[in-house]
C-alpha positions, 0 to 999 in steps of 0.5 A: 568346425571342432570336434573331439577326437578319443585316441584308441590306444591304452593310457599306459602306452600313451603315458610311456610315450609321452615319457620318452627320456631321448629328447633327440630320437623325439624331435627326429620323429616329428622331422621324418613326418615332415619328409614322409610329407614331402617336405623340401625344407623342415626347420626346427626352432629352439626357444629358450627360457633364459640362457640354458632352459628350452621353453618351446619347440616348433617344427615347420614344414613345407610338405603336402599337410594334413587335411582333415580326414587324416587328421581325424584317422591319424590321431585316432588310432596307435598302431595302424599307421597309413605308412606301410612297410616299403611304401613310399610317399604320394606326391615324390615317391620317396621312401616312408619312415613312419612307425606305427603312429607313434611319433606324435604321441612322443611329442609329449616328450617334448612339451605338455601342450601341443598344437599342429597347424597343417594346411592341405589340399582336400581331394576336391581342390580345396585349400584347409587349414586343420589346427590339433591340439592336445594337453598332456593332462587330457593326452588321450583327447585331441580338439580338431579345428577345420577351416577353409584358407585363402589360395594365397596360402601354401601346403605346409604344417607347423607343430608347436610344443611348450610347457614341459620343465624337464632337464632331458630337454637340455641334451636339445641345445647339446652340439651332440644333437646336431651330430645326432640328427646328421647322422640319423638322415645323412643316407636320406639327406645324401639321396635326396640332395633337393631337401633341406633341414636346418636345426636350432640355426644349423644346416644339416648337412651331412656332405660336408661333416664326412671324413670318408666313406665305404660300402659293400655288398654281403651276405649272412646265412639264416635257416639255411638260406642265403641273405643279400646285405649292403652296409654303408660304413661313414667316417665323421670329421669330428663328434662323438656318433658311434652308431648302427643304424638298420635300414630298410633297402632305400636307407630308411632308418628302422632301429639303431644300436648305440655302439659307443663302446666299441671302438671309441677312437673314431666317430663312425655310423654304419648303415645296414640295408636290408629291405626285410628289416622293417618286418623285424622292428624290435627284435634287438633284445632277442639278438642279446638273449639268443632268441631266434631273429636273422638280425643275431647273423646279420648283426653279426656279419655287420660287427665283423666287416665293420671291425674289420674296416676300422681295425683297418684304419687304425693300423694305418693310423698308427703305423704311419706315426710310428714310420713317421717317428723314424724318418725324424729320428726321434724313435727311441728304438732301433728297428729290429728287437733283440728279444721277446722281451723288447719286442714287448716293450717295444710293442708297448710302447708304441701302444702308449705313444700313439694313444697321447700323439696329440699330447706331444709336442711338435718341435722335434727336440722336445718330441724326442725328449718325450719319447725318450722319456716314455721309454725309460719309463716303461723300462725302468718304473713302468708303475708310476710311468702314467703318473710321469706321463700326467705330470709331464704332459699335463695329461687330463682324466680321461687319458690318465685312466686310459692309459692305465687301461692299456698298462693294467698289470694283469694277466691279459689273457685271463682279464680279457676273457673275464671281463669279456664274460662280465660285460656279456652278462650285464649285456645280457641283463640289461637286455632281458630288463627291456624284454621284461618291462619295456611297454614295447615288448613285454606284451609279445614275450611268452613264458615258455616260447621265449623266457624259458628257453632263454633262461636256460641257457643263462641259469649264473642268473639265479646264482652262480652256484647253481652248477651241480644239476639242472632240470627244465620242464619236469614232472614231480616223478622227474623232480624225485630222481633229480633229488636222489641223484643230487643227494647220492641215493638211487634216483630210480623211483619205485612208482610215480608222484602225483600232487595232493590233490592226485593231479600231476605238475610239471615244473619250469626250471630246477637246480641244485647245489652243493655246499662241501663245508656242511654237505648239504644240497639245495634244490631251487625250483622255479616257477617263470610266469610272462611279463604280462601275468602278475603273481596273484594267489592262483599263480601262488597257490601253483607254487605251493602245491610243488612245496606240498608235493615235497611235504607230504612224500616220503620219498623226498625226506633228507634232511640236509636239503634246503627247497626254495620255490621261486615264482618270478614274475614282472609285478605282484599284485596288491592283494597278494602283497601283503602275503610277501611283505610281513613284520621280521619276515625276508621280503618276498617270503610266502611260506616256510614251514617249520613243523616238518623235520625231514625237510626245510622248505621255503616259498618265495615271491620274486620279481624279476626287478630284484632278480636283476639287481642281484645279479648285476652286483655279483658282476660288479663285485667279480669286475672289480675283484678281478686278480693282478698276476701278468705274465710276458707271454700273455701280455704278448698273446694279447698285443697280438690279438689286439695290436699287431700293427704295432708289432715287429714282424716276426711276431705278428699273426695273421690278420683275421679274416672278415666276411667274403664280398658278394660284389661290388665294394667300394671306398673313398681314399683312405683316412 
């Protein structure tokens, strides 16, 4: 018997989905609804189209199925999903991992036609076979096909996937996937050791690809209440995975951070367990735009033990190549230094030498010769050591930019701390992108409960300028003594201001700033809307009546002051986009009048896309500007802070240090 089923869920969701660019996190859903199944063996099948394309993808199980009443629930609805939160599955008891429902909806990720096949026992006994199949053309209708199956047969589904030509599918056949997956279902893996998953041929098995592991109870305040964490830091043999995974209490994956930029030198996945963490999916942005969520001190706490962990490691590392350096007597250096200045050196050097170890030769004449050779750079041409250094042990691209990195002549104490600032902000703004248009969240953000008080706290957004005065959600009386005071008159008014109309307002944002070449002030108000709300004529006329409101009072008169009113917002619409988009006019101006001498005002339009790609190019242009000026105190304050195993006693700190154990920590031997 078949039947249609309608998807309940928006096309703009189902169009989101489907257009899912991480092909990997795609497969990996599609292996958690075979082990939310109970499946004991989930295989997953690459076919190729040729030598390199993927023509298909098929995933079998051999769980419990889907029988017919599910598959008419499931693949009904987004959103509502028969997993909940902290359940566990029917048949094993084991942890569920679903997630709303939306794993099959990013199999379109994977093909443009679709087919599961699932054969299930129904609440009667009886063995059905249930078929679903779905076109990426017609993605909002699926063909539900049941009939009964000989008892021969076994519980167990198949999905299929094909027909999509697209090069995200190519990052399937990369080694980095298998890698990927590992490391996402090695904490199930490694408690459920019964289950087996093979991918593209390969068997994941995570026992025999980790180098080390250690794990350790916590705590982290929020609200004045003490938290219970276990976070579960596993060292890989080889691949590239630097990830934070945040699981619930019985290590089932809820969202994952890519960390690749922090410490890069080892492949590491750090599981953070939290049995609440399922009741705060998605909440990542609000951590990097200072929202309100306990994951921002949890996260916080994981950072530091994990830092701390690593930073472990590496000391060890690298000490026991210099020791081992010594014992050879290939150490250029004796083992206490004369003066700053070579500990310095020193302290340099063995920064440098540790980081190309594995391109040094083994014998020990040509090892020490190296060093040497190292050495006398540093000491004598330490600008063009890297390009020695290249030439003699054909170093490749990523090692040669490396260690420039490590020998930039730069102020390093003034360089950290602007470049840690930069790469804070363009955190910050990636982040607020995904607030501001991902299909996950933009529907949950509000204009004042988040956006606004965000923003507050980030104004260097609208410009870097904007440094003299600020005001947040003001009336127009407010908006009146904020520019007397801005232009050096007496900001005390002498009766209130009202709208045109007689109605008062109440403004979001305004800033001012002062140009000391022509000693003129410029007031930007700012008029924030939700990601929801597109800028139509009622939200423009809003604005206007602020730039009115300065038109027709006298009091506002200078005429050294610039006004600029922003209404930003996600999208315009189209019938407001003819308003903002006119012939030798700026794009995004609505309004400037110009028969007003006392005042020079203008309207604008801006969408938070534009907004966004201003501000990143300032911080490009800062990053990339950044002066060149060293100094031996701070280049020693900074191999302090970032390489004190590698300094002389008598110059290294403290360690800092990391968060306090509740109880029970624990390790395998040291890597």
């Amino acid at each position: 018997m078949a039947d249609h089923v309608l998807l309940e869920a928006g096309d703009d969701l189902v169009r989101q989905l489907s257009h899912e660019r991480e092909a990997v996190k795609a497969v990996l859903e599609l292996v958690w609804n075979s082990l939310d199944a109970d499946a004991t063996k989930v295989d997953v099948t690459i076919e190729r189209s040729g030598i390199t394309g993927v023509d298909k993808i098929v995933v079998v199980d051999d769980g419990d199925g889907i029988t017919p009443e599910k598959a008419r629930s499931a693949f009904k609805q987004v959103g509502d999903s028969a997993k909940r939160v902290g359940g566990v599955t029917e048949r094993l008891g084991r942890p569920l991992h679903g997630k709303a429902g939306r794993g099959r909806l990013r199999a379109f990720a994977l093909g443009d036609v679709s087919r599961w096949t699932s054969t299930a026992r129904t609440l009667d006994g009886q063995l059905m076979r249930t078929t679903i199949e779905a076109e990426i053309s017609r993605r909002k209708t699926w063909l539900i096909d049941t009939q009964t199956t000989p008892e021969a047969d076994s519980p167990g589904t198949k999905v299929e996937l094909w027909g999509k030509q697209a090069t995200h599918l190519n990052k399937l056949l990369e080694p980095k996937a298998v890698s990927q997956i590992t490391a996402a279902l090695a904490p199930y893996l490694l408690t459920w050791t019964d289950i087996r998953v093979t991918y593209d041929g390969h068997h994941i098995d995570p026992q025999t690809q980790i180098l080390a592991e250690e794990s350790e109870d916590l705590t982290f305040e929020y609200e004045d209440q003490t938290h219970p964490v276990r976070i579960r830091l596993i060292h890989w043999r080889t691949g590239a995975e630097r990830t934070i995974a945040l699981c619930d209490a019985a290590s089932a994956p809820v969202e994952s951070l890519d960390v690749s930029a922090e410490h890069a030198d080892f492949p590491y996945t750090a599981y953070v367990l939290w049995e609440p963490m399922p009741r705060h999916r998605n909440e990542i942005p609000l951590v990097t735009l200072g929202g309100e969520t306990p994951l921002a001190p949890l996260l916080r706490t994981a950072r530091e033990w994990i830092g701390a962990r690593l930073e472990e490691r590496r000391r060890r590392q690298r000490r026991q190549l210099v020791e081992r350096w010594i014992e050879e007597g290939v150490y250029p250096y004796s083992r206490r230094p004369e003066d700053d200045q070579t500990r310095a050196e020193q302290a340099t050097f063995d920064l440098v030498a540790t980081s190309i170890n594995r391109h040094i030769p083994g014998d020990r004449k040509k090892k020490r010769l190296t060093l040497s050779l190292l050495q006398n750079s540093l000491r004598h041409n330490p600008d063009q050591m890297v390009d020695i250094l290249e030439k003699v042990l054909s170093l490749g691209d990523e090692d040669v930019n490396h260690l420039h990195g490590l020998l930039q002549q730069t102020s390093l104490s003034n360089i950290i701390r602007a470049s840690s600032i930069v790469t804070s902000r363009l955190q910050f703004l990636t982040a607020l992108e995904h607030l501001v248009f991902d299909v996950d969240t933009y529907g949950m953000v509000k204009e004042r409960d988040h956006l606004h008080k965000i923003l507050e706290r980030e104004l260097w957004v609208f410009g870097e300028e904007f440094n003299m005065m600020r005001s947040s959600e003001i009336g127009l009386t407010r908006v009146l003594e904020h520019h007397r005071r801005a232009v050096g008159w007496d900001p005390t008014p002498d009766g209130p201001v009202r709208a045109v109309d007689g109605g008062t307002r109440r403004v979001d944002l305004m800033l001012s700033a002062e140009s000391h070449e022509h000693d003129r002030v410029r007031h930007l108000v700012i008029e924030l809307k939700a990601p929801s709300v597109d800028a139509d004529r009622e939200q423009s006329h809003q604005v206007d009546d602020y730039m009115q409101a300065v038109l027709k009072e006298p009091r506002f008169a200078n005429v050294k002051t610039t006004w600029d009113f922003y209404l930003v917002v996600r999208s315009v619409s189209d019938r407001l986009k003819p308003s903002v988009r006119q012939a030798n006019k700026p794009e995004g101006l609505l309004s400037e009048p110009t028969q007003y001498e006392h005042a020079s005002v203008r309207v604008w339009v801006r969408t938070w896309s534009e907004i966004l790609r201003e501000a990143k190019q300032r911080l490009e242009f800062v990053r990339k500007g950044m002066d060149h000026n060293p100094s031996l105190e701070a280049a020693l304050a900074y191999l302090r802070q970032r390489h004190g195993d590698l300094l002389p006693d008598q110059l290294r700190q403290p360690p800092t240090a990391v968060p306090t154990p509740r109880s029970g920590a624990t390790q395998t031997p040291a890597v």
